[in-house]
GUPA-650911 format. One record per residue: x, y, z of N, C-alpha, C, O in turn; residue number from 1; residue in one letter. Coordinates in steps of 0.02 Angstrom, whole numbers, plus 32768, in hexadecimal, padded with zeros to 4 digits. Layout:
! GUPA-650911
{pt {X; Y; Z}; {X; Y; Z}; {X; Y; Z}; {X; Y; Z}; NUM; A},
...
! end
This chain:
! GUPA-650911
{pt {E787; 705F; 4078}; {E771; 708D; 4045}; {E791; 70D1; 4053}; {E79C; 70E5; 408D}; 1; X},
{pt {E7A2; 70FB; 4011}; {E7CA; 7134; 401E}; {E79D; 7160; 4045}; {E761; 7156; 4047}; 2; X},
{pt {E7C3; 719C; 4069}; {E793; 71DC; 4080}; {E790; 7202; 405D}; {E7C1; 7228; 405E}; 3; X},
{pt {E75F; 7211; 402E}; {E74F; 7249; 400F}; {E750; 7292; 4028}; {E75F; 72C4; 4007}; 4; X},
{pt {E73D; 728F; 4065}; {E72B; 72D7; 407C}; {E710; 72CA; 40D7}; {E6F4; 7294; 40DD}; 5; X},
{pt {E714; 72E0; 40FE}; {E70D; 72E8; 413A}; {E6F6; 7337; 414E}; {E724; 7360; 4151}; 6; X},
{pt {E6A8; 7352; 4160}; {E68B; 73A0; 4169}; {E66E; 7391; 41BC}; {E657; 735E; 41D5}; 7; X},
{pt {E675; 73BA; 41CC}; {E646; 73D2; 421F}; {E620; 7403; 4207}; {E63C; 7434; 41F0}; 8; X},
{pt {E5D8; 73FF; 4208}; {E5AF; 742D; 41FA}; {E5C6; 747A; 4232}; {E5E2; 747B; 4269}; 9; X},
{pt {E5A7; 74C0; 41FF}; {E5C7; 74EE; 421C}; {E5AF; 74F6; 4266}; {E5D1; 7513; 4291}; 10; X},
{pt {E55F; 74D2; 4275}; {E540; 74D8; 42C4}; {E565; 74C1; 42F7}; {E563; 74D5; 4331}; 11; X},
{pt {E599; 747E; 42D3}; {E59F; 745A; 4322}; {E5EC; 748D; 4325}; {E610; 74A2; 42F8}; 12; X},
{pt {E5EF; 7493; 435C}; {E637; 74B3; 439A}; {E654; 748A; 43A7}; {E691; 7493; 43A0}; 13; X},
{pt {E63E; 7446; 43BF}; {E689; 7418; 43C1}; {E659; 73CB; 43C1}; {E61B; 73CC; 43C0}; 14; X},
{pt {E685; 7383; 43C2}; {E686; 7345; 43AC}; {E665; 7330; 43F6}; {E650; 72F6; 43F9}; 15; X},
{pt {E65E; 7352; 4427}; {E65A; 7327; 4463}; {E606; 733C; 4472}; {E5E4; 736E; 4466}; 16; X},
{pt {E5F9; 72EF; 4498}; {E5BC; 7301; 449D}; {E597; 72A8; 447B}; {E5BC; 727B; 4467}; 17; X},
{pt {E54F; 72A4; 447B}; {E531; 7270; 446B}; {E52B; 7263; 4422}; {E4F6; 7272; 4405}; 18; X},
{pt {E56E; 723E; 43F7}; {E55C; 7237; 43B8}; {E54A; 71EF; 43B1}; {E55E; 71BF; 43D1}; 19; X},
{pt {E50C; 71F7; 4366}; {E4ED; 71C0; 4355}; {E50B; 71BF; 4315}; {E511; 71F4; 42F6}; 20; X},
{pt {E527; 7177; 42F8}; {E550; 7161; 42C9}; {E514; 7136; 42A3}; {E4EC; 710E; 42BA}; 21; X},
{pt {E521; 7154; 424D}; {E4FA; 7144; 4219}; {E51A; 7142; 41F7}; {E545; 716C; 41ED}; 22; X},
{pt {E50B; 70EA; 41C3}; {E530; 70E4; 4191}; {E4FF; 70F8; 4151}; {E4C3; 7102; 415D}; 23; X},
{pt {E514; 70FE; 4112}; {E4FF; 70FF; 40E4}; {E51E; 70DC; 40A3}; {E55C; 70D9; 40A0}; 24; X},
{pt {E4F3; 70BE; 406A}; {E504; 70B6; 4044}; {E4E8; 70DB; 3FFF}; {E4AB; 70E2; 3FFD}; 25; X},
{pt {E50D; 70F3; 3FC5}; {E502; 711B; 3F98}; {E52C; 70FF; 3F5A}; {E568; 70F5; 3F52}; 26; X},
{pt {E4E6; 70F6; 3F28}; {E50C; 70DD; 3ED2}; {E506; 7120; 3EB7}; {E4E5; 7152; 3EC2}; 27; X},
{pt {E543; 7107; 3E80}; {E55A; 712F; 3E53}; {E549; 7119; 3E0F}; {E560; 70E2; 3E00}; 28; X},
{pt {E52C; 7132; 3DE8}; {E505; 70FE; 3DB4}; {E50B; 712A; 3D80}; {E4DE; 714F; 3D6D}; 29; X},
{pt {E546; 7126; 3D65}; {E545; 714A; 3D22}; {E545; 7136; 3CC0}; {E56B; 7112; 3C9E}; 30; X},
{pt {E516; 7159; 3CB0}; {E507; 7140; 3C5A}; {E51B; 717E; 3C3F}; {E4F1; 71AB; 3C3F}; 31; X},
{pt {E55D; 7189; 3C26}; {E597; 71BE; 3BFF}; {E585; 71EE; 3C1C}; {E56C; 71CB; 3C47}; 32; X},
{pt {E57A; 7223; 3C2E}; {E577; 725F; 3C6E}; {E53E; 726A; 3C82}; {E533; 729E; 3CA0}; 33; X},
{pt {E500; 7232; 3C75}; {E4BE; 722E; 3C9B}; {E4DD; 71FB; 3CBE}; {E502; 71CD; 3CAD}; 34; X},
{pt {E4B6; 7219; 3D10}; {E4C0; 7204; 3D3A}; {E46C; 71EC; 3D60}; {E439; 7206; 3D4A}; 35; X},
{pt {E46A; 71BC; 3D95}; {E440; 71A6; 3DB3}; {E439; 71CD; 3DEB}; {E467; 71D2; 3E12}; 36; X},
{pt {E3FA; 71F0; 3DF6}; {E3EB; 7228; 3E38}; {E3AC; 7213; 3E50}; {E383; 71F1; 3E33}; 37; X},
{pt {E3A9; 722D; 3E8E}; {E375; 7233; 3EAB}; {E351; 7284; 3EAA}; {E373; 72AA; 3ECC}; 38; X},
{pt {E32E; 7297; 3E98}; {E307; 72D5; 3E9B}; {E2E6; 72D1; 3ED3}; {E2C6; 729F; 3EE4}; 39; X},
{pt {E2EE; 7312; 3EFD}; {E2C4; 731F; 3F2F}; {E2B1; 736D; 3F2F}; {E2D2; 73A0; 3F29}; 40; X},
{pt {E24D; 7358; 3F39}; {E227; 73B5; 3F39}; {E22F; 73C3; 3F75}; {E238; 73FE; 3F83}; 41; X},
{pt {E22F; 73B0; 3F89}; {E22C; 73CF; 3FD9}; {E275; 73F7; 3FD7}; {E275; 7434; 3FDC}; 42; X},
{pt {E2B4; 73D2; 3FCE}; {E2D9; 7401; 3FD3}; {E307; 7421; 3F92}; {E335; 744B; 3F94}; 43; X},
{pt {E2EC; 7401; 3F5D}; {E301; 742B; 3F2D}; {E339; 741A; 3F08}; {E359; 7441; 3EE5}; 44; X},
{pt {E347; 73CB; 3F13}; {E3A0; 73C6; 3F1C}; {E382; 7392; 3EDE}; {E34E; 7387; 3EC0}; 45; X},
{pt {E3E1; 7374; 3EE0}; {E3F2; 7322; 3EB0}; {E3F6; 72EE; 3EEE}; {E3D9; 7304; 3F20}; 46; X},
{pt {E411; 72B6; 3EF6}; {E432; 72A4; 3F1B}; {E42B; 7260; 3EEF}; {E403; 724B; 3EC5}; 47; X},
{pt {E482; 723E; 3F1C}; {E48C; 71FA; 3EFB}; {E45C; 71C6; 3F1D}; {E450; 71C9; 3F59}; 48; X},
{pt {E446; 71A1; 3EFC}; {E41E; 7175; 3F1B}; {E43D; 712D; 3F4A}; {E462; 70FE; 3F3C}; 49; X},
{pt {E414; 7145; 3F8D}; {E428; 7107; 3FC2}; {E41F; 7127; 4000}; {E418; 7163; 400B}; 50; X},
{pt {E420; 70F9; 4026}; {E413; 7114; 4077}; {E435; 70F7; 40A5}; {E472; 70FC; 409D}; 51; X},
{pt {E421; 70D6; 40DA}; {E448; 70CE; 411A}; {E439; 707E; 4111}; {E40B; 7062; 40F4}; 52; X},
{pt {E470; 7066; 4133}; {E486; 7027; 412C}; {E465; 700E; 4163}; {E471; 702F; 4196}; 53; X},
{pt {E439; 6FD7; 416B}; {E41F; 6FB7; 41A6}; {E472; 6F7E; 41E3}; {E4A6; 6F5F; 41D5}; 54; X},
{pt {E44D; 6F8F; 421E}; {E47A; 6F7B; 4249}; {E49A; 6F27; 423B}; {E479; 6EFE; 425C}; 55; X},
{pt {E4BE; 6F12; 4220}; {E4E1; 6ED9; 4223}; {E4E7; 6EC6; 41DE}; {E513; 6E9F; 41CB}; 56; X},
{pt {E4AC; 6EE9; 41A9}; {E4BA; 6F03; 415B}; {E506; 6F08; 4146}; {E535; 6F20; 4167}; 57; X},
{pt {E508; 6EEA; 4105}; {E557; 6EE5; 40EF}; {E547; 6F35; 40C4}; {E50F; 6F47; 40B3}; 58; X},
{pt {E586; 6F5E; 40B9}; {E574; 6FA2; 4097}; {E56F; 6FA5; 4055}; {E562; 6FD9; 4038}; 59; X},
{pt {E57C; 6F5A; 402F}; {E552; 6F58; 3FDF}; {E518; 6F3D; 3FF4}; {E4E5; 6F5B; 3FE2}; 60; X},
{pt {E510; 6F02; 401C}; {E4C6; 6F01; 4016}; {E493; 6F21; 4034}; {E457; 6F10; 4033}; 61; X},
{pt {E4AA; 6F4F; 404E}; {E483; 6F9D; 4055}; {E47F; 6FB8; 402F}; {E443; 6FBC; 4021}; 62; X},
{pt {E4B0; 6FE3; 3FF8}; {E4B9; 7005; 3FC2}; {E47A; 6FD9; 3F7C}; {E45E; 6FF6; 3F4F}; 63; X},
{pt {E477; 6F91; 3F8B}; {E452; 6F70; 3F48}; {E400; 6F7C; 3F76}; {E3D8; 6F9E; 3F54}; 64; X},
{pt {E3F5; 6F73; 3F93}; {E3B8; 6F67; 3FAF}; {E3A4; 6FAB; 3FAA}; {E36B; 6FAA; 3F93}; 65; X},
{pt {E3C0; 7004; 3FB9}; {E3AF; 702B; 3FBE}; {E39E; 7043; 3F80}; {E374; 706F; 3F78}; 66; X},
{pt {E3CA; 701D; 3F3F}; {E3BE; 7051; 3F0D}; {E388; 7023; 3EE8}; {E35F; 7048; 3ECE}; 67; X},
{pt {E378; 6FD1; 3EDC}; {E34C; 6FBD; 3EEA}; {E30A; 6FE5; 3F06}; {E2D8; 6FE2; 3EE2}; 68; X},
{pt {E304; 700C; 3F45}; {E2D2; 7027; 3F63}; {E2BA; 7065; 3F31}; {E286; 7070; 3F13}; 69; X},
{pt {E2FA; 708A; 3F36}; {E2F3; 70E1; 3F2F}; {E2E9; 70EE; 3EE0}; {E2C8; 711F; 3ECE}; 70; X},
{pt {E30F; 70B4; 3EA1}; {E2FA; 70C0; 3E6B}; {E2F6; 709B; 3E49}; {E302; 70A7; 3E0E}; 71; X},
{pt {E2E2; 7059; 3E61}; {E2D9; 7013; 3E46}; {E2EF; 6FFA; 3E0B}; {E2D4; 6FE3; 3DD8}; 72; X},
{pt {E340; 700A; 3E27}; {E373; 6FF1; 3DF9}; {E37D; 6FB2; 3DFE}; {E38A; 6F9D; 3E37}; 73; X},
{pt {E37B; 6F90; 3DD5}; {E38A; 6F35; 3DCB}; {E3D8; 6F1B; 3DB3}; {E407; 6F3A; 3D9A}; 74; X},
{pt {E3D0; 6EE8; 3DC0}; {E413; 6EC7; 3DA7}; {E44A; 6EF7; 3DC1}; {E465; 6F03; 3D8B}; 75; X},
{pt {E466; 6F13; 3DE4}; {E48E; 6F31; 3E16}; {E4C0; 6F0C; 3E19}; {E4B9; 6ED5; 3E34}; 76; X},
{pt {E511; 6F24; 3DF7}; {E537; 6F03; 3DD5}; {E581; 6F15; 3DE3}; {E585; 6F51; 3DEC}; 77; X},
{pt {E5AB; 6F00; 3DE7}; {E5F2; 6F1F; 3DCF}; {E618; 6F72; 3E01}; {E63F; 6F9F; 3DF2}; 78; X},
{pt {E5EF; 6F5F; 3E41}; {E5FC; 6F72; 3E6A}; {E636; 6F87; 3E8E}; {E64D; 6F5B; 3EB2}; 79; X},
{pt {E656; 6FC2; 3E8F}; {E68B; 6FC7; 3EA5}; {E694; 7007; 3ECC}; {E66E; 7036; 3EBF}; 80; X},
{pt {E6D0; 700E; 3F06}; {E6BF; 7054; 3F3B}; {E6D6; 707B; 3F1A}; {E703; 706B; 3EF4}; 81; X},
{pt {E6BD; 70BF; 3F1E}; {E6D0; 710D; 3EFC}; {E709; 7123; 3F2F}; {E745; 712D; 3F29}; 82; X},
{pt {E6CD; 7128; 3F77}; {E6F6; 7149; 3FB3}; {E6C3; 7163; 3FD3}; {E68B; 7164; 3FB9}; 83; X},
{pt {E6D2; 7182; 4021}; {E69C; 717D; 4059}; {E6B1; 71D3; 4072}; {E6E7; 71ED; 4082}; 84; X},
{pt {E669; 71EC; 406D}; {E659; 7236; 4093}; {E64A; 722A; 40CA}; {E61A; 7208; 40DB}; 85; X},
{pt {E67D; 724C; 40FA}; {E65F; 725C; 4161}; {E643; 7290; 415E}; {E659; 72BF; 413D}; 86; X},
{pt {E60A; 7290; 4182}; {E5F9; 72E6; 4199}; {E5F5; 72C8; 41CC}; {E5F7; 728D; 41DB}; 87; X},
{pt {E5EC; 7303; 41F0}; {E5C8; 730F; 423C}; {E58A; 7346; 422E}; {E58C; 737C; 4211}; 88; X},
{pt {E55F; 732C; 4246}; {E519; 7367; 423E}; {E4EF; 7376; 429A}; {E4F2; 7347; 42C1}; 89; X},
{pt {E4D4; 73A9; 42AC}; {E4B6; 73A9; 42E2}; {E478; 7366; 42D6}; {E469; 7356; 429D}; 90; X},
{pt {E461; 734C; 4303}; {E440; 730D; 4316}; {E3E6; 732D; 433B}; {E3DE; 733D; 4376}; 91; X},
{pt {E3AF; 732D; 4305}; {E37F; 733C; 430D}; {E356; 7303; 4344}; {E31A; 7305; 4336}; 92; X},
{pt {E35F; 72E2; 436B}; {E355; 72BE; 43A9}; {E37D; 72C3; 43D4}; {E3BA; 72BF; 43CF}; 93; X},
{pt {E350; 72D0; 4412}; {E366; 72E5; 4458}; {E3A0; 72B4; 446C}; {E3C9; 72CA; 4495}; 94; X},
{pt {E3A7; 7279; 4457}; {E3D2; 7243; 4477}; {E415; 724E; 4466}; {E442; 7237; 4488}; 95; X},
{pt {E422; 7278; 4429}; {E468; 7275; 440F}; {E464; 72C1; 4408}; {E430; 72E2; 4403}; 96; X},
{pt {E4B3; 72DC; 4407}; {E4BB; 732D; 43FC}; {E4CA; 731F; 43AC}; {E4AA; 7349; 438B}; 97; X},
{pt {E4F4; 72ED; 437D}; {E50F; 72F7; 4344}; {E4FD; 72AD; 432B}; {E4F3; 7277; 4346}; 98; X},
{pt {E4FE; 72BF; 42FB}; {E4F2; 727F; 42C9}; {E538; 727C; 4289}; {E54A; 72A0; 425B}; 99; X},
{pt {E54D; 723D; 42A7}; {E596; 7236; 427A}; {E575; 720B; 423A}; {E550; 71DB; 4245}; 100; X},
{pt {E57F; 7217; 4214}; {E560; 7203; 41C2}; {E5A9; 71F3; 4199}; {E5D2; 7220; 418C}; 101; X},
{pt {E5B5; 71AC; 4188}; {E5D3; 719D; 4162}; {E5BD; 7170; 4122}; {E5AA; 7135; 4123}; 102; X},
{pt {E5C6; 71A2; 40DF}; {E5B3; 7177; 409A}; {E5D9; 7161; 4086}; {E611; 7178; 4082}; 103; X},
{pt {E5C2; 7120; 406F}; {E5F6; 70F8; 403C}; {E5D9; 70EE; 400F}; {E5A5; 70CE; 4009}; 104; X},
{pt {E5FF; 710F; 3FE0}; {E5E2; 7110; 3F87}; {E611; 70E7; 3F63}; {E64E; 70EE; 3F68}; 105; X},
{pt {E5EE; 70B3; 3F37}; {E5E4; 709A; 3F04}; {E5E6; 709C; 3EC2}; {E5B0; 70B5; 3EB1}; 106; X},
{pt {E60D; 708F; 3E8A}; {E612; 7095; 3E59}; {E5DD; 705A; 3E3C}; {E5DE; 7027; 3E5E}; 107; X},
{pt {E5B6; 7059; 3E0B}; {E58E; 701B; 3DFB}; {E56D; 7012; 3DB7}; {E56F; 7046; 3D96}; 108; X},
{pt {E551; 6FE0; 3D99}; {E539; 6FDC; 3D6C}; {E4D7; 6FC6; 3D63}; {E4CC; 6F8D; 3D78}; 109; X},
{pt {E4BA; 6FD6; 3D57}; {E46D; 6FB6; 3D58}; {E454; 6FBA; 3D12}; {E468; 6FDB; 3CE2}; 110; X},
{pt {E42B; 6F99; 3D18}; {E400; 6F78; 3CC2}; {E3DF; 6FCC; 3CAB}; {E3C2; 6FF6; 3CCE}; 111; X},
{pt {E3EA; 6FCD; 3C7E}; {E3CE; 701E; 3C5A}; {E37D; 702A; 3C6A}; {E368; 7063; 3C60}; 112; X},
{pt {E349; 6FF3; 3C84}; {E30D; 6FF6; 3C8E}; {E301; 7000; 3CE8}; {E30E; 6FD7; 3D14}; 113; X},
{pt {E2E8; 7039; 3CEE}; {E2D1; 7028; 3D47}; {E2A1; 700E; 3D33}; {E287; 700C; 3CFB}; 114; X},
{pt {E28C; 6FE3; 3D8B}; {E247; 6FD7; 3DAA}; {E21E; 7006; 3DCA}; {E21A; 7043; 3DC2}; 115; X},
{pt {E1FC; 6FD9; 3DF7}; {E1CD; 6FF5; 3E3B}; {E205; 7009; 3E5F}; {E234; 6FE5; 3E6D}; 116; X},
{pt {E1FB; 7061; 3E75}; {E211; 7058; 3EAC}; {E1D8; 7041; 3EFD}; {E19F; 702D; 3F03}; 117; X},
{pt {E206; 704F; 3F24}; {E1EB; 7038; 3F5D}; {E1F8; 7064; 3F98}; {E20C; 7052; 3FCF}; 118; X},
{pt {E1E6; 70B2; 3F80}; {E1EB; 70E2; 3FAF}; {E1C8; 70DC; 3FE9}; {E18C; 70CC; 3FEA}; 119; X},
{pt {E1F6; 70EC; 402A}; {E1C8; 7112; 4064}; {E1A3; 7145; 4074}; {E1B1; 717B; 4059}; 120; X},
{pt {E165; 7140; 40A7}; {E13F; 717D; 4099}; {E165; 71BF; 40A4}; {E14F; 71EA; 407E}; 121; X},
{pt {E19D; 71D8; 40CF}; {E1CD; 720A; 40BC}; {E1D5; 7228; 4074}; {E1C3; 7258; 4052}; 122; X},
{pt {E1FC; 71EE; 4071}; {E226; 71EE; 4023}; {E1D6; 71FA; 3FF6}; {E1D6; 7224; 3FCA}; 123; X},
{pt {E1A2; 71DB; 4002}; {E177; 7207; 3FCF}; {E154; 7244; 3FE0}; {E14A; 7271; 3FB7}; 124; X},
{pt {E141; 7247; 401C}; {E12B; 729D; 4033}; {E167; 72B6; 4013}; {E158; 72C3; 3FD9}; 125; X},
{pt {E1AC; 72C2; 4021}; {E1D6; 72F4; 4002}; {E1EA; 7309; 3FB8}; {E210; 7331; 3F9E}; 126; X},
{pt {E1B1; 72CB; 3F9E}; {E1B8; 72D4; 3F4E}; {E1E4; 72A8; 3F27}; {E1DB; 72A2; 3EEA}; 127; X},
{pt {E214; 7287; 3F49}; {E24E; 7259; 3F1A}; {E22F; 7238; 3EF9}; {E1FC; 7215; 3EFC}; 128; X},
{pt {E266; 724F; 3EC9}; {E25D; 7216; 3E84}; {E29F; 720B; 3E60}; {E2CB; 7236; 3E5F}; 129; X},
{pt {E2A4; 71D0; 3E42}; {E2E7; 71AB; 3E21}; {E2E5; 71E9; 3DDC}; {E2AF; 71FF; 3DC9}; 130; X},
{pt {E326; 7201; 3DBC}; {E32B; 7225; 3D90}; {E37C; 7203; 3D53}; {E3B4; 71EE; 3D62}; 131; X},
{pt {E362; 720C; 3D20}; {E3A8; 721F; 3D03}; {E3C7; 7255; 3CF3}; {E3A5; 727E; 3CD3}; 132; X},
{pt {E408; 7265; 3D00}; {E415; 72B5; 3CDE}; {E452; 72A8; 3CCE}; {E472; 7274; 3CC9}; 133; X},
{pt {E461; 72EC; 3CC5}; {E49F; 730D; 3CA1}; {E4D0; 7316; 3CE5}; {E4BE; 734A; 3D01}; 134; X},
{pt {E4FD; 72FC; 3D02}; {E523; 72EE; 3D45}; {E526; 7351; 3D3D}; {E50D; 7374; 3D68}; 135; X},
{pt {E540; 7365; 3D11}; {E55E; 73B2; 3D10}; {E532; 73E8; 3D16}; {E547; 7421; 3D1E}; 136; X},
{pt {E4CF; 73D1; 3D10}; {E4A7; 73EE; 3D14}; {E48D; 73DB; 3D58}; {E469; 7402; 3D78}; 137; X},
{pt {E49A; 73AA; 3D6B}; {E49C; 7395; 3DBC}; {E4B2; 73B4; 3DE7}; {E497; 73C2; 3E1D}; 138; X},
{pt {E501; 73CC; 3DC9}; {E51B; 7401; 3DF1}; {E512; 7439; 3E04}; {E515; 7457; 3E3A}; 139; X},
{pt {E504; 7448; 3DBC}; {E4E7; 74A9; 3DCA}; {E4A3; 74A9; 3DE6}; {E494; 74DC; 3E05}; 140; X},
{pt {E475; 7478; 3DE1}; {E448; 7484; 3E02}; {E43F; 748F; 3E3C}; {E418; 74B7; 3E54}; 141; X},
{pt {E46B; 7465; 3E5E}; {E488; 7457; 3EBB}; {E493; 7498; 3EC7}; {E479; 74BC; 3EF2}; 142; X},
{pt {E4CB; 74A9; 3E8C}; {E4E8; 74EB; 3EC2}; {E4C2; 7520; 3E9E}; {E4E5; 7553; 3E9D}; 143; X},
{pt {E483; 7529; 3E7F}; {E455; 7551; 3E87}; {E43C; 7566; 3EBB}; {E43A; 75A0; 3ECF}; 144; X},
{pt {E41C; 751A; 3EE3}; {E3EF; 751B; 3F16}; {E42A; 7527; 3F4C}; {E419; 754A; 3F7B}; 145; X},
{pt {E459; 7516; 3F4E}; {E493; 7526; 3F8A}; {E47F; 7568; 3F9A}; {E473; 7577; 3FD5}; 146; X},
{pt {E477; 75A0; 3F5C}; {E48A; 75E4; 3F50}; {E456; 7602; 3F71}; {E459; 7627; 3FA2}; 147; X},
{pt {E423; 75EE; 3F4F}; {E3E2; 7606; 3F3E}; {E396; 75E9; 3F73}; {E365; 760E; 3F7A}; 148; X},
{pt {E39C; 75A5; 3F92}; {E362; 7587; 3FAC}; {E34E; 7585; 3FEE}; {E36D; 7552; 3FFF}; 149; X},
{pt {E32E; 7599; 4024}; {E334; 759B; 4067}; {E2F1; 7567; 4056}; {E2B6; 7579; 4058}; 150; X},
{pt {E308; 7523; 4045}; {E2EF; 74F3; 403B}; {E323; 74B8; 404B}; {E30B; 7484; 4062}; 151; X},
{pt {E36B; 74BC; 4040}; {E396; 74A7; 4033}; {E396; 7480; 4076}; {E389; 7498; 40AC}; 152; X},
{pt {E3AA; 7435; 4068}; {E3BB; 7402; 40A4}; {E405; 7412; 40A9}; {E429; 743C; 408E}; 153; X},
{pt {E411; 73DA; 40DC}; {E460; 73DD; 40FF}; {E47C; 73A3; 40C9}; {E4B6; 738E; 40CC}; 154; X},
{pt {E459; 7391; 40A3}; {E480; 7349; 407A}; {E4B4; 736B; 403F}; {E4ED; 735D; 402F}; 155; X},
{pt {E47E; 73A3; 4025}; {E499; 73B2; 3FDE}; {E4E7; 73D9; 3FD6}; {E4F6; 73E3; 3F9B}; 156; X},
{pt {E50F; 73EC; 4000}; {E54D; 7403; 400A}; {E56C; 73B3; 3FE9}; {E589; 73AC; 3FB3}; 157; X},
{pt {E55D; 7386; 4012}; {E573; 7342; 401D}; {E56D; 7339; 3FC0}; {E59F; 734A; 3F9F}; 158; X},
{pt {E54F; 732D; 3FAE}; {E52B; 7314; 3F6E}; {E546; 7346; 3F3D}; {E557; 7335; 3F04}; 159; X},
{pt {E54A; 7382; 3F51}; {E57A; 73A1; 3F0E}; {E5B0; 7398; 3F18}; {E5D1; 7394; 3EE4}; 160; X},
{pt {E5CA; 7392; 3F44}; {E621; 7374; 3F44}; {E61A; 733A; 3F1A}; {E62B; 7338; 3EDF}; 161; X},
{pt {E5FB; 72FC; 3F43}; {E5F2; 72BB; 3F15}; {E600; 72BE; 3EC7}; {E630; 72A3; 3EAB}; 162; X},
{pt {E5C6; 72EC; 3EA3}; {E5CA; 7300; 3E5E}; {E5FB; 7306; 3E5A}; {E61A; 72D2; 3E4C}; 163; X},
{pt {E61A; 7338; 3E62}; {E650; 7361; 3E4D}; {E697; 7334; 3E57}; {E6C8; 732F; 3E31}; 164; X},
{pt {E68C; 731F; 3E87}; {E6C5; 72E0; 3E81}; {E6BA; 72AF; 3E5A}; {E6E6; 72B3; 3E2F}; 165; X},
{pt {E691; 7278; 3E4D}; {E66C; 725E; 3E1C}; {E685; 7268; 3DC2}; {E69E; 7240; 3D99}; 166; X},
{pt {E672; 72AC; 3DBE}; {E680; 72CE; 3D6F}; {E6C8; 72CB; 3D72}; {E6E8; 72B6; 3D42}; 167; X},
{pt {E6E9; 72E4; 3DB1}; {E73A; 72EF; 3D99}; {E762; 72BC; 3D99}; {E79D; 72C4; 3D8A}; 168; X},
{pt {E746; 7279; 3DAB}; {E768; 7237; 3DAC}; {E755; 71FE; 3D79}; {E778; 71D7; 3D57}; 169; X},
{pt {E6F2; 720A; 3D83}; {E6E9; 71CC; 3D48}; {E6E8; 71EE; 3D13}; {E6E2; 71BB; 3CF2}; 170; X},
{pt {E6E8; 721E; 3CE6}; {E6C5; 7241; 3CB6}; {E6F3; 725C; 3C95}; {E719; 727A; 3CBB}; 171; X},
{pt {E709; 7260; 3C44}; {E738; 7260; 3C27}; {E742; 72C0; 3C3B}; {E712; 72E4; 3C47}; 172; X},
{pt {E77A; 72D3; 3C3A}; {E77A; 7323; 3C42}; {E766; 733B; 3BEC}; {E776; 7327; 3BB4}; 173; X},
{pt {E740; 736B; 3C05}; {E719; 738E; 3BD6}; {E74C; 73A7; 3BB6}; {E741; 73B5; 3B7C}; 174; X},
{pt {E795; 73B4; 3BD2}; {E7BD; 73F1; 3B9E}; {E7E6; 73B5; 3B8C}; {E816; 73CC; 3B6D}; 175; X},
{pt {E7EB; 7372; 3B8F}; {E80D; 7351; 3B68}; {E7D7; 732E; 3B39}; {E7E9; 7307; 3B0E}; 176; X},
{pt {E7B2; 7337; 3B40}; {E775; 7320; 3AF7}; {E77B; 735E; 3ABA}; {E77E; 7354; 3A7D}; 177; X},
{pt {E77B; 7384; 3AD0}; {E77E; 73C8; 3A9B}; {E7B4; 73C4; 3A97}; {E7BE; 73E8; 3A66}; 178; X},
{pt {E7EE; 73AE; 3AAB}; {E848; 73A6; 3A8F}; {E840; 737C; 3A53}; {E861; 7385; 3A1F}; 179; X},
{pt {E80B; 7343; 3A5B}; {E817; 7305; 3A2C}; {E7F2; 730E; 39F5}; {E7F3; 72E4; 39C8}; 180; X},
! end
């Protein structure tokens, strides 16, 4: 899968040291520039829906099972790779100094009806919930809270790139629609 992007958060000073390696999987679920999000109160953000891939987990059948969980999307379809975000972030357990985070996002299709989801108690203390929007109102919202929120997690940098790459690849350009 291509590299989208590769960041070292601005805390860490250098690569050496006790890193813990996390995979992730993340769909891309788009209906003409509504897009499939995750809303979160706690921190204020969008994010694409999916999480970390269990150990010996294939990285679609992580990606189906998660979005399954997070917004009980069905029939999960036509699956194909976008491309994969590295960060490096400081590592909130004593055992590791950094936590290497690699996503692999998904291009995909699901039935226009969610289900149940099947949130964790996290994921519901922090408020998530499955959303549809406007991918371009997704954006500005992010980099509202970028601007504006000392609420703001370490994900949402990640997640407005996503968008923003997202709109400029799947999404017809806005100044060639007003050409036509």
């Amino acid at each position: 899968m291509r590299l989208l992007k590769s960041t070292v958060h601005p805390d860490i000073e250098t690569l050496e040291g006790s890193i813990f390696h996390r995979k992730a999987a993340r769909g891309i679920i788009l209906n003409g520039e509504d897009i499939l999000m995750l809303y979160t109160e706690r921190y204020h953000d969008y994010t694409l829906p999916g999480g970390g891939i269990d150990e010996g987990e294939d990285a679609v059948a992580g990606l189906i099972r998660e979005l399954e969980e997070e917004t009980g999307a069905c029939n999960i379809r036509d699956i194909e790779p976008f491309g994969m975000y590295e960060e490096f972030r400081p590592w909130y357990k004593p055992e590791h100094d950094i936590m290497h985070m690699e996503s692999y996002c998904y291009v995909c299709t699901i039935d226009a009806e969610l289900g149940e989801t099947k949130l964790e108690d996290y994921e519901i203390n922090n408020g998530m919930k499955p959303v549809w929007l406007n991918i371009y109102d997704a954006i500005a919202h992010n980099e509202e809270t970028i601007a504006n929120s000392d609420k703001k997690g370490m994900s949402i940098e990640r997640e407005t790139f996503l968008l923003k790459q997202i709109a400029a690849e799947l999404l017809p350009s806005k100044l060639h629609q007003k050409a036509s």
